[in-house]
Each structure stands twice: as C-alpha cells, then as structure tokens.
Backbone bond lengths (Angstrom), bond angles and torsions (degrees), N, CA, C in turn:
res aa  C-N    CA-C-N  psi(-1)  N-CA   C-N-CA  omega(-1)  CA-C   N-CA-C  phi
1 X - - - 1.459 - - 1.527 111.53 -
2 X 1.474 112.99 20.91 1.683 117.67 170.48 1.460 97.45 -43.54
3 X 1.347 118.38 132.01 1.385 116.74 149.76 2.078 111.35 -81.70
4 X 1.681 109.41 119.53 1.079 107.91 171.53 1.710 124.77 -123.60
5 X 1.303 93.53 158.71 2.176 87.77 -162.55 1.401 101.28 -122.46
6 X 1.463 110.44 93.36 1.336 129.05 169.65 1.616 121.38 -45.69
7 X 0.787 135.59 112.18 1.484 124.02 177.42 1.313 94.93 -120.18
8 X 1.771 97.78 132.15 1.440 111.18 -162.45 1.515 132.60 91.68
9 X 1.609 120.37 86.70 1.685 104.84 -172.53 1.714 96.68 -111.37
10 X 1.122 109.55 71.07 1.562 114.45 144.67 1.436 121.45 -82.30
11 X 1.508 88.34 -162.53 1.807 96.67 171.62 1.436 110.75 -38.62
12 X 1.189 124.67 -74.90 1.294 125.01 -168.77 1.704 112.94 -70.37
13 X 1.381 104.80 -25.57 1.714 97.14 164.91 1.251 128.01 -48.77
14 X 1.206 101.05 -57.72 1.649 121.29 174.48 1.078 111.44 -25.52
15 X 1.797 107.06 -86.89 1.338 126.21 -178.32 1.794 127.76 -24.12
16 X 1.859 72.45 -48.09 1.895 90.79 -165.04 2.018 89.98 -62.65
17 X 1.103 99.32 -73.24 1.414 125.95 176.49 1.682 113.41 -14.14
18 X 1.433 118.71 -40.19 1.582 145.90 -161.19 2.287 83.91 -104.28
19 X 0.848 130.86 -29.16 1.110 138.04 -130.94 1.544 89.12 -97.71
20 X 1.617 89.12 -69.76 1.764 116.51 -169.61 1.643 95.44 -55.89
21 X 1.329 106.61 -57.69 2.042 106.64 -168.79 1.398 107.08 -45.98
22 X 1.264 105.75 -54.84 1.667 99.09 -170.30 1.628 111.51 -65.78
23 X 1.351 132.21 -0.97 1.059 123.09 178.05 1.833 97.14 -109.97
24 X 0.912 99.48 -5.95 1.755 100.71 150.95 1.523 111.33 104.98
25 X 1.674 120.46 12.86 1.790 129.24 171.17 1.470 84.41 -79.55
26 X 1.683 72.26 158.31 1.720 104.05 179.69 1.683 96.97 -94.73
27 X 1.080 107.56 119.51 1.645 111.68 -170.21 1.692 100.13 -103.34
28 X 0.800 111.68 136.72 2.035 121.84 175.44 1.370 97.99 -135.83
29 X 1.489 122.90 122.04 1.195 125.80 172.35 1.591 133.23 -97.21
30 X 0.885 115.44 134.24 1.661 101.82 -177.70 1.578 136.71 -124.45
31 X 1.425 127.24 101.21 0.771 130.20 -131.51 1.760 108.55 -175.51
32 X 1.514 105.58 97.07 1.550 117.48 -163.95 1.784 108.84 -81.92
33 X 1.407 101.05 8.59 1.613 94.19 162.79 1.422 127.73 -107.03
34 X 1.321 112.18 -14.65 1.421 128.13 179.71 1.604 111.78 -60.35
35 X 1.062 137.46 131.40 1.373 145.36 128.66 1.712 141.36 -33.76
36 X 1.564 92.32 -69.12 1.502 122.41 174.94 1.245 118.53 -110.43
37 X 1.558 122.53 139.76 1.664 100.71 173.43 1.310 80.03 -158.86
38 X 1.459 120.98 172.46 1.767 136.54 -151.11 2.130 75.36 -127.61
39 X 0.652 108.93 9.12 1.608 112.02 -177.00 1.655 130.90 -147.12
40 X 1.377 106.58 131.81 1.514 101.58 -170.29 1.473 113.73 -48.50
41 X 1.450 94.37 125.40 1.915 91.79 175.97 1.455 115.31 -130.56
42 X 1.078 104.25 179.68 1.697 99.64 -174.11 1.604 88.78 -156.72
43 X 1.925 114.89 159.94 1.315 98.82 -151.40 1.642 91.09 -95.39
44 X 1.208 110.75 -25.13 1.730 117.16 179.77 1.274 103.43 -124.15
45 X 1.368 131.26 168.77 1.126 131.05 148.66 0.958 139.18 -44.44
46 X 1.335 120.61 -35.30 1.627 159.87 -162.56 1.651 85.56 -62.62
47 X 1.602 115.17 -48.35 1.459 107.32 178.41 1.371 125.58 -68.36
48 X 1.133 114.18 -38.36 1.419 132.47 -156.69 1.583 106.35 -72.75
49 X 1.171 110.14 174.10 1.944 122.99 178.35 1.845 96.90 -88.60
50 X 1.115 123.04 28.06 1.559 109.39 -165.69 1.726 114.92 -21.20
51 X 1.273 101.75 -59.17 1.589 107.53 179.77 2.151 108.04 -27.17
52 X 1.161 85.39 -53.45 2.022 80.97 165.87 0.895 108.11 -29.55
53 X 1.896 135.01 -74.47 1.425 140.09 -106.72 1.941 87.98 -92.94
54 X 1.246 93.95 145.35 1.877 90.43 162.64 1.399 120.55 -127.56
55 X 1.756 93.88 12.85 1.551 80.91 -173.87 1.755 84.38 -157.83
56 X 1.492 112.02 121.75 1.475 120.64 -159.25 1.355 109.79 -111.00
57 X 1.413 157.72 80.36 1.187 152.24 -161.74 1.561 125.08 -124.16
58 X 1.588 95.83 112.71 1.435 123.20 -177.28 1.447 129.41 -60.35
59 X 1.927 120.01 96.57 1.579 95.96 -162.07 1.735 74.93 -122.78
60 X 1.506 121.78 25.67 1.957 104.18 178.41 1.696 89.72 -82.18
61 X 1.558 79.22 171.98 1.393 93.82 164.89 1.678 118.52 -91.90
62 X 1.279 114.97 134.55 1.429 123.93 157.27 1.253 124.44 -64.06
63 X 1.833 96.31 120.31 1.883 107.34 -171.68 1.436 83.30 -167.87
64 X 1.420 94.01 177.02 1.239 120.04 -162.44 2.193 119.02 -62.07
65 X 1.573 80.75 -21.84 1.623 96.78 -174.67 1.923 102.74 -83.45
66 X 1.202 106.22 -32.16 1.550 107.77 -173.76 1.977 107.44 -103.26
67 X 0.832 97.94 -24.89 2.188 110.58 167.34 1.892 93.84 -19.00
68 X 1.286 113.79 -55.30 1.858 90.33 -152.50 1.670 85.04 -133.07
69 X 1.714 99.89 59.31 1.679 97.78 167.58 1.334 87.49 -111.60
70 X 1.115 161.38 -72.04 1.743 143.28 173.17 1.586 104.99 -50.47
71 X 0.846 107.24 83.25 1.589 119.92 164.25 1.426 118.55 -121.56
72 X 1.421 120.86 167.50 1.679 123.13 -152.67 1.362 95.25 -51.74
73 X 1.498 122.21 -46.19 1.536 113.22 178.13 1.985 132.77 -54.44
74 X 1.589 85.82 -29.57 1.487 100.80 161.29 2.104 120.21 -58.18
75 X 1.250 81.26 -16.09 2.113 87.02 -165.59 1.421 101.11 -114.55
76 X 1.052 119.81 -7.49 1.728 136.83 174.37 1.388 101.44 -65.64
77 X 1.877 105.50 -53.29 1.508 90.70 -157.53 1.798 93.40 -113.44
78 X 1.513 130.07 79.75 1.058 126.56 -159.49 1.588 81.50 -139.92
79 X 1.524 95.55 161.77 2.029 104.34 173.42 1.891 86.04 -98.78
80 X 1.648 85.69 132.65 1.646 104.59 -173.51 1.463 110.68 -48.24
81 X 1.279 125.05 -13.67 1.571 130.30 -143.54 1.711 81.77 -123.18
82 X 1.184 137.14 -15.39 1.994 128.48 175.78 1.493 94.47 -35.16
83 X 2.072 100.42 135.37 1.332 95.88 120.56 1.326 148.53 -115.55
C-alpha cells in the first residue's frame, strides 16, 4: 500500500503504473498532457498532496519543457523519508 507518484504515463508509465496497482500501491500519476487515466492524476505536482507520495518515479522524457520540474521547490514539499 506504498503510495507512489509516477511522473510520466507513457509507454513505460502505463506499464509501471498497471504494474505497481496490482501489487497493491496507491499509484497517483502526474502528467500535464494526459486527458484520461484509470488512475488518480494531477496535472503538476504543484496540485497534488506530494507530502503523501513515498516513493516518486521518473518515466517522462527529459527536454527542455520538464528540465526545472524537480527543482528545490520540488524537494521542499516532499515526505523527508521519499524514494
């Protein structure tokens, strides 16, 4: 019942995302291009309860639009114990 915060539901979001539930974490996804998702999402973090999540895992792609979305403000509002 880890709560975990996917960032990114592509190919590998999905999977991971479909992966983690059935082994029974609370999955919240995050990801400001999505529409639809079979999972709680939020479009930034900025929305979300982050302090929940304890386990944060990166499947976007790195570019110029996602570069300074984990930034010091990203680790500010984190539960001290994330991995």
């Amino acid at each position: 019942d880890l709560p975990v915060w996917i960032f990114g539901y592509g190919h590998v979001g999905k999977i991971l995302a479909k992966t983690l539930t059935a082994l029974g974490s609370q999955v919240t996804i995050v990801d400001p291009y999505i529409e639809e998702c079979p999972y709680r999402w939020v479009k930034t973090w900025q929305e979300g309860k982050l302090k929940q999540a304890r386990a944060v895992i990166l499947t976007m792609s790195l570019n110029k639009s996602s570069q300074r979305m984990l930034d010091y403000r990203f680790f500010e509002n984190v539960h001290p114990e994330l991995i």
